[in-house]
Each structure stands twice: as C-alpha cells, then as structure tokens.
N, C-alpha and C positions, 0 to 999 in steps of 0.2 A: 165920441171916441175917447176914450181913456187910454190916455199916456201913462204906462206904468213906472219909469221911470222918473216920475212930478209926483211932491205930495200934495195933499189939496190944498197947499198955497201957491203951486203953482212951480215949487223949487224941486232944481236934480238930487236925486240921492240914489244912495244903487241898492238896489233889490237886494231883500235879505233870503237867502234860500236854506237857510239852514233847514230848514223842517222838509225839505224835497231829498226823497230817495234817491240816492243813484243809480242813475242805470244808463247802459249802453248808447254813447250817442255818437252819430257819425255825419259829418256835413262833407257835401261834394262841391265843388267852386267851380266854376270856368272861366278864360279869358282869352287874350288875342293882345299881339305886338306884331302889328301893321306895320311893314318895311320894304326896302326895291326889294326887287330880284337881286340886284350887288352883291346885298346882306342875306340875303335865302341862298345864295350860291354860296357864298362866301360862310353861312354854316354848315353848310352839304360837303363839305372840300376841310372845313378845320382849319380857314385861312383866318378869321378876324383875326387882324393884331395884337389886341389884347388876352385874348388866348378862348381854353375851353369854355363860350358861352352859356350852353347848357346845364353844365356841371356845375357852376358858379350859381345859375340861376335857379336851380335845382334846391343847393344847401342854400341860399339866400330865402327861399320860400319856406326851408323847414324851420331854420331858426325864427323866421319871423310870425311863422306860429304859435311859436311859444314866448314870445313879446307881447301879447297883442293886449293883456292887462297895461302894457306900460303906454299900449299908444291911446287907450281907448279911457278915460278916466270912470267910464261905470260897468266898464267888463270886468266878469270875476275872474279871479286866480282859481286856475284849476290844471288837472293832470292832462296832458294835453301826452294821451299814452301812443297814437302812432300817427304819423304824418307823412302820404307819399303826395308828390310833385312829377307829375309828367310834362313834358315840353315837346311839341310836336314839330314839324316844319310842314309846313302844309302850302297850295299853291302863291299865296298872296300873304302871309302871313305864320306866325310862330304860335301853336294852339297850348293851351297850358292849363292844367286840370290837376287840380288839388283833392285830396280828402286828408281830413283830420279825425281821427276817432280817441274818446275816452270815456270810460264809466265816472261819471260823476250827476255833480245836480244841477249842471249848465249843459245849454249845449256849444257846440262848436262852428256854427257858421262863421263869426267872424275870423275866427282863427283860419278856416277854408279858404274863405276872401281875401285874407290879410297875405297870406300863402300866395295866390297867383298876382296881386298886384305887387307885394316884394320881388317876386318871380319877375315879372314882367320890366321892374323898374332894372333889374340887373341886364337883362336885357338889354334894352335901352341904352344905358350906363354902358353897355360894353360895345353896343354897335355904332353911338351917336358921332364918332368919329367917323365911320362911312356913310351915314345915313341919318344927317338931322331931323328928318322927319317922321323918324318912327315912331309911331303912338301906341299905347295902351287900351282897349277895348273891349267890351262887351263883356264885361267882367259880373258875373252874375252866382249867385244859390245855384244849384239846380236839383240839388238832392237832398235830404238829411229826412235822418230816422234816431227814433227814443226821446224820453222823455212825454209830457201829457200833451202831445199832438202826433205821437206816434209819424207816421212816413211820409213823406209829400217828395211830389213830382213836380217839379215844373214841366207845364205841357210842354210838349214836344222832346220833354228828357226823362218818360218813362223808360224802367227798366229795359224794352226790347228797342230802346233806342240806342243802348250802348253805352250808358251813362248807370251807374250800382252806387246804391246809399249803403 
C-alpha cells in the first residue's frame, strides 16, 4: 500500500495538485450525540439553558468547514462554495448530516466530517450541563461525488436510502 502523503523517505508532505482540473465535488458526512431523554425533551420544548442548541451547532459546523486547512496540517486550501448542516432529534439521539460542495482540485470529505463533529461538539458543549454523558458517534463518509473516483456510496447509504451526494 502506498501512503501518498510519504515521500519515499518515508516523510509527510502534502500533495501538490496543481496539475488536476477542477471539477464538482461534493462529500456527505454523518453522526450522532447520544444523550437522556432530559436533553431530547429538553430540545423538543427549547428549554436548554444555554439557549438555541441547534442553531449554534448548525453555524458551529459551517464555519468549521471552512477551517479545516487550519486543523489538518496536509489538507489544501480550497473554495469550500456551499455547506448545509442538518441536525435531527431522533429517539435516542441528536442525528447530524452534513454536505460540503465545491469545484475545485480536492475534494471535501474532510471538510463534511469536520462539519458534523464541530456540529456535535456544540452540542455537547451546550447540553453537558444536563447531561455529562453525552457522546459523539458514528461519525462517518457516506457519500461524495467528482473528481478521478467519481461517486461512491457507502453500503447501506445509497441514493434510495435517503442519503444524496
């Protein structure tokens, strides 16, 4: 297996892409903030203490899509052109699904990823006052299209599953 971020000595450097076309590229993300019932009633009703958790964790996920050169030392800077953030409440848990799209010569998974776990940590951050034990989970890819690998699914997150690259 060849690490393409290692030159053949064995050291990081980051991929030069200037020679790759741009073209449309778009990453889907998923995750989960495991918490009681307390904090699922308690955002059903608009009571946390600290206020609209949603909405917080919402623009928490968008701006930290467009950080994610700063957190990741060999991702490139690029146009990071649209970013939505949903946040679900669902029976056991708070579901949270990102996509990042832009034309350029990277693509955007991280940027997707980096979106629901900043998403999630807001969360967190806003509920850990009710509920120490809420965790961040199952944070995963599930989509992305463009660029020389064209579309991929993760099983079980095709298209007629509900889940759009």
């Amino acid at each position: 297996m060849k690490f393409t971020h290692l030159d053949p000595r064995g050291h990081a450097y980051m991929v030069d892409v200037t020679a790759k076309t741009p073209t449309v590229r778009v990453a889907t993300a998923i995750g989960k903030v495991r918490c009681s019932q307390q904090v699922l009633q308690a955002l059903r009703d608009g009571t946390v203490p600290k206020g609209d958790v949603l909405a917080v964790a919402r623009i928490a996920g968008i701006a930290a899509a467009k950080k994610v050169p700063d957190l990741l030392p060999l991702a490139h800077t690029i146009g990071v052109h649209g970013v939505s953030v949903d946040l679900e409440l669902v029976t056991d848990h708070v579901a949270i699904t990102a996509q990042v799209r832009t034309a350029d010569r990277t693509g955007v998974e991280m940027e997707a990823l980096t979106a629901v776990t900043v998403a999630g940590l807001a969360v967190v951050d806003m509920v850990k006052g009710v509920d120490r034990s809420a965790e961040i989970t199952d944070c995963k890819i599930v989509a992305k299209s463009g660029g020389r690998s064209g579309q991929w699914y993760r099983p079980g997150y095709e298209p007629d599953a509900g889940i759009q690259a």
